[in-house]
C-alpha positions as a Markdown table, in Angstrom:
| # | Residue | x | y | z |
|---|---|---|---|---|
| 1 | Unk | -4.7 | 14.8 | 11.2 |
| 2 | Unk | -3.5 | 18.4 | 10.2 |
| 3 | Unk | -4.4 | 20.7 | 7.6 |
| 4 | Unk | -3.9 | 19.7 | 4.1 |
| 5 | Unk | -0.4 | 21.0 | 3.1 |
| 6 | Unk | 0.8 | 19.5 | 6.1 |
| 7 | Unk | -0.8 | 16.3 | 4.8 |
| 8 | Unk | 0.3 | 17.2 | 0.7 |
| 9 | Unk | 4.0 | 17.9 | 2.1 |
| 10 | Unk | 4.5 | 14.7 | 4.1 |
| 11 | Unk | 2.8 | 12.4 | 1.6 |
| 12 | Unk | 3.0 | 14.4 | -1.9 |
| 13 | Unk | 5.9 | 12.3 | -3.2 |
| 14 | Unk | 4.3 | 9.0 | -2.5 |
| 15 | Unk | 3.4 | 8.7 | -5.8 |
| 16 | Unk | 6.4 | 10.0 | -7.4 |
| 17 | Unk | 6.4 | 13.3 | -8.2 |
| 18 | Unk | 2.7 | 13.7 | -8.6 |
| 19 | Unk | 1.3 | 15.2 | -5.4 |
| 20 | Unk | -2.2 | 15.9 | -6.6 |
| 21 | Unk | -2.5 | 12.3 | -5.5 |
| 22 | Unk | -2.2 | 13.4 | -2.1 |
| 23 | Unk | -4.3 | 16.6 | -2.7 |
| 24 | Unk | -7.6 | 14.7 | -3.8 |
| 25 | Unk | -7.0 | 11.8 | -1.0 |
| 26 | Unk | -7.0 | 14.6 | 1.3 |
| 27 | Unk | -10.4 | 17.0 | -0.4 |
| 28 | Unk | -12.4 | 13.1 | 0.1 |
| 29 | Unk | -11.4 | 11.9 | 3.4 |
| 30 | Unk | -10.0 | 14.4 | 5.8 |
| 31 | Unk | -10.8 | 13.1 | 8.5 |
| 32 | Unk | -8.9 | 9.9 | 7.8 |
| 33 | Unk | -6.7 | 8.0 | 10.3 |
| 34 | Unk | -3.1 | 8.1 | 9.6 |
| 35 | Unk | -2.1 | 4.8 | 9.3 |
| 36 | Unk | -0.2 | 2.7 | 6.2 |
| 37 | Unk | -3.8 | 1.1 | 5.4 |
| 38 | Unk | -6.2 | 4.5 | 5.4 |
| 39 | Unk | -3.8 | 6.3 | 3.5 |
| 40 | Unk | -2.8 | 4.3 | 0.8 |
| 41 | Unk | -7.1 | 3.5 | 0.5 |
| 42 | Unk | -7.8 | 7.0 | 0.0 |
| 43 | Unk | -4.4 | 7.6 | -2.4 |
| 44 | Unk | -5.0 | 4.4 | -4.2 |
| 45 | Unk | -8.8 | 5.9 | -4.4 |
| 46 | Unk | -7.2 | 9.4 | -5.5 |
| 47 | Unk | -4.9 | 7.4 | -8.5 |
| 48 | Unk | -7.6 | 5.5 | -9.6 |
| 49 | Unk | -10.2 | 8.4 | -9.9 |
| 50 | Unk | -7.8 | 10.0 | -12.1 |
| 51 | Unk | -8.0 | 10.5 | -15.5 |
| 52 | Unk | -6.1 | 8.4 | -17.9 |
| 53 | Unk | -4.5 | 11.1 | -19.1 |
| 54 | Unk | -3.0 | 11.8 | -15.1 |
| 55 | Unk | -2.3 | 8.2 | -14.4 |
| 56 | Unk | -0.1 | 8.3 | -17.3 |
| 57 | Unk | 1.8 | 11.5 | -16.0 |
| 58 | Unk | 2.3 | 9.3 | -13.0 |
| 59 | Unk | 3.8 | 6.8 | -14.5 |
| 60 | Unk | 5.9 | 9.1 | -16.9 |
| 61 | Unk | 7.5 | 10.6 | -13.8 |
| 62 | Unk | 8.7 | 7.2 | -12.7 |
| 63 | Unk | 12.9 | 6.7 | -13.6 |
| 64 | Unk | 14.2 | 4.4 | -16.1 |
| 65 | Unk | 15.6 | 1.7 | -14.0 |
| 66 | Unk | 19.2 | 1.7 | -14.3 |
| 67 | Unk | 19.1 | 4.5 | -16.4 |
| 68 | Unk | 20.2 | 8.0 | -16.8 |
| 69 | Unk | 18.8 | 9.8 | -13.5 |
| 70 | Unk | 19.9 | 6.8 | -11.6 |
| 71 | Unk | 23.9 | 7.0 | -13.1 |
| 72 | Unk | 23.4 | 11.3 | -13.0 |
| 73 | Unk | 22.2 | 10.8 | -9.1 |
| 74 | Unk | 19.0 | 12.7 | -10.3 |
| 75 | Unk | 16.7 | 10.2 | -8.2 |
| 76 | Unk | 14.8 | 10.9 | -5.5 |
| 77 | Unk | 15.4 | 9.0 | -2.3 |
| 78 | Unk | 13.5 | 6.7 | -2.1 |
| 79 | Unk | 13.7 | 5.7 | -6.2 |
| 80 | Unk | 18.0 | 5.4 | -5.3 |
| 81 | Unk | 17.2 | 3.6 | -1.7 |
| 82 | Unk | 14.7 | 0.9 | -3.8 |
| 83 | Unk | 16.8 | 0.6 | -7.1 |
| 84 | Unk | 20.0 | -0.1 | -4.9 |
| 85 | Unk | 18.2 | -3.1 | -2.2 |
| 86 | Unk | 17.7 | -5.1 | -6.0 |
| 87 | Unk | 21.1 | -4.5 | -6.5 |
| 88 | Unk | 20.4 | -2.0 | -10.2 |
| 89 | Unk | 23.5 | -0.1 | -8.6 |
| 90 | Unk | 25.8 | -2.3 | -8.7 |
| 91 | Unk | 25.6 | -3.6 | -12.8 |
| 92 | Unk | 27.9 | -4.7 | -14.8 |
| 93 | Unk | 28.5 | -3.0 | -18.2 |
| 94 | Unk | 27.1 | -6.1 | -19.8 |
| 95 | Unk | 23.4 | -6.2 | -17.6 |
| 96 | Unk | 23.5 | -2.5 | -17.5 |
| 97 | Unk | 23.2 | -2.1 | -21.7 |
| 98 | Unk | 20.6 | -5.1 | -21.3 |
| 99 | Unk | 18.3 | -3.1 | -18.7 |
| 100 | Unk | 18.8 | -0.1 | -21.3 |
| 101 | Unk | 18.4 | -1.6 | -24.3 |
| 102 | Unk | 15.0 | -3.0 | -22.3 |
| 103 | Unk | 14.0 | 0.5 | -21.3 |
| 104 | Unk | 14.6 | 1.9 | -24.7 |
| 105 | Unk | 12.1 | -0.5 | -26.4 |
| 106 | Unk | 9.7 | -0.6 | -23.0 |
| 107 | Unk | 9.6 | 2.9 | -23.2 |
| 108 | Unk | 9.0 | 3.4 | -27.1 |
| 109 | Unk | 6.3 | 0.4 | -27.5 |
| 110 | Unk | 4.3 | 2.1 | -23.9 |
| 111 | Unk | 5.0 | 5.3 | -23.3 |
| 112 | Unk | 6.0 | 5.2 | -20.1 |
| 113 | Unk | 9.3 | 3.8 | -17.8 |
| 114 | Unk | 8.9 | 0.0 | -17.2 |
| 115 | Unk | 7.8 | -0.1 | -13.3 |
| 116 | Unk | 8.2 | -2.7 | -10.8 |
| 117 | Unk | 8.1 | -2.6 | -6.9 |
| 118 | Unk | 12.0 | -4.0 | -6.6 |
| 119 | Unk | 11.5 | -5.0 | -3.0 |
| 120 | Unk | 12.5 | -8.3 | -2.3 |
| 121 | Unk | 13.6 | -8.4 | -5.8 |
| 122 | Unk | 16.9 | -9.3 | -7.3 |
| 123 | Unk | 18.1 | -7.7 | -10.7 |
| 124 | Unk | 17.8 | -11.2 | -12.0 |
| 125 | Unk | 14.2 | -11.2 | -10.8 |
| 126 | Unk | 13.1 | -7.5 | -12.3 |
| 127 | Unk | 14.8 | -8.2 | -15.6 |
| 128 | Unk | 13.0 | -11.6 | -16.0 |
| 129 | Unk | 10.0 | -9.6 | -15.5 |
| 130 | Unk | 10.9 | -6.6 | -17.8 |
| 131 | Unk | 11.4 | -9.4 | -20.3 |
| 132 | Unk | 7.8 | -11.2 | -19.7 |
| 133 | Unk | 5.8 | -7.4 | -19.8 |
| 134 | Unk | 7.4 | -5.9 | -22.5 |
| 135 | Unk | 5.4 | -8.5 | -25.0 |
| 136 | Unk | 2.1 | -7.7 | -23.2 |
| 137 | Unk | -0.7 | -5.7 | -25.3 |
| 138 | Unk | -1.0 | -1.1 | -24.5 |
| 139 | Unk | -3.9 | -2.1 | -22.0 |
| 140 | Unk | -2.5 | -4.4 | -19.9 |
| 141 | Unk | 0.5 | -3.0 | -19.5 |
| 142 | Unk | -0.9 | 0.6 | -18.2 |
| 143 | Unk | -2.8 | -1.8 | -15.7 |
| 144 | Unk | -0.1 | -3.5 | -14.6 |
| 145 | Unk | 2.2 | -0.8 | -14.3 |
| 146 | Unk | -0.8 | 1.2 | -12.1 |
| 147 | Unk | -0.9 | -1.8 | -10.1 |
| 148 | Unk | 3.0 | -1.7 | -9.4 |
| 149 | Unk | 2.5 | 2.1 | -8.5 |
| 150 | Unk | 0.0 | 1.0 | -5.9 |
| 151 | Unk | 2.0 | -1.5 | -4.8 |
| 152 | Unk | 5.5 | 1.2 | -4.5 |
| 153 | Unk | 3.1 | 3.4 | -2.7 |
| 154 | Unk | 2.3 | 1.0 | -0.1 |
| 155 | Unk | 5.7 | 0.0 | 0.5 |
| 156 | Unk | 6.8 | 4.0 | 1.0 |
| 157 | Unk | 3.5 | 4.8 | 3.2 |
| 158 | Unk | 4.8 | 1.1 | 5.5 |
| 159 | Unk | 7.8 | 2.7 | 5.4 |
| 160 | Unk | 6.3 | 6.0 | 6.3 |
| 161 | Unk | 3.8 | 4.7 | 8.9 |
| 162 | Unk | 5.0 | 1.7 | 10.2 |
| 163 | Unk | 2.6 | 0.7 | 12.9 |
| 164 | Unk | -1.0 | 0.5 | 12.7 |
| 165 | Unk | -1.0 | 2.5 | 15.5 |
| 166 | Unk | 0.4 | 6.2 | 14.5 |
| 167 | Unk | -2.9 | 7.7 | 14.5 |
């Protein structure tokens, strides 16, 4: 497979901004196939061995949607490429102080950026959603929003790794 900063360097940003994710995947399976599946096992193991205390980092380094890094063009790839298939580029004034208003209260009742794998997703879609989560209880919502990490990882790693077969 390589050496493990060839490994942290291709797959650090997987989980945004947080490549100690790929760093501990790495340390407990090196010898792992590199395919969408055994990568995204051994990062999804990574994540969830984490403290609480990490997986929070993780989710603080996620962007508002719609928000200031995505109108100051300070996201990364793959945040702009995902934000702009559902459409969060193209607002109007009127859904764009909506999604802020939403990540204003979002990020002041949790802690953290409201997170949502937008694939397949329309803005419609993602705020209906925003709207549901932002009245679940501190514990859920740090669940759910891990779970939607997992799930933006896999989608980057498919991306990433198409085939079953790149090993």
């Amino acid at each position: 497979m390589g050496d493990r900063s060839d490994f942290v360097a291709r797959f650090g940003g997987v989980f945004e901004h947080s490549p100690f994710v790929a760093e501990r995947a790495f340390d407990a399976a090196p010898e792992m196939q590199l395919t969408a599946d055994a990568v995204h096992s051994a990062m999804c193991d990574a994540f969830r061995a984490a403290t609480a205390e990490e997986r929070l980092g993780v989710l603080r380094a996620h962007p508002d949607l719609a928000g200031k890094l995505a109108i100051a063009g300070g996201l990364t790839d793959d945040s702009k490429a995902e934000q702009a298939s559902a459409g969060l580029d193209r607002l109007s004034p009127g859904e764009h102080a909506r999604f802020t208003a939403l990540n204003t209260a979002y990020v002041e009742k949790f802690g953290f950026p409201f997170i949502i794998a937008v694939k397949g997703l329309t803005k419609d879609d993602i705020l209906a959603a925003f709207e549901d989560r932002i009245g679940n209880g501190s514990d859920q919502e740090f669940a759910t929003a891990c779970a939607q990490v997992e799930k933006i990882a896999r989608l980057r790693l498919q991306f990433m790794l198409p085939g079953e077969d790149n090993v």
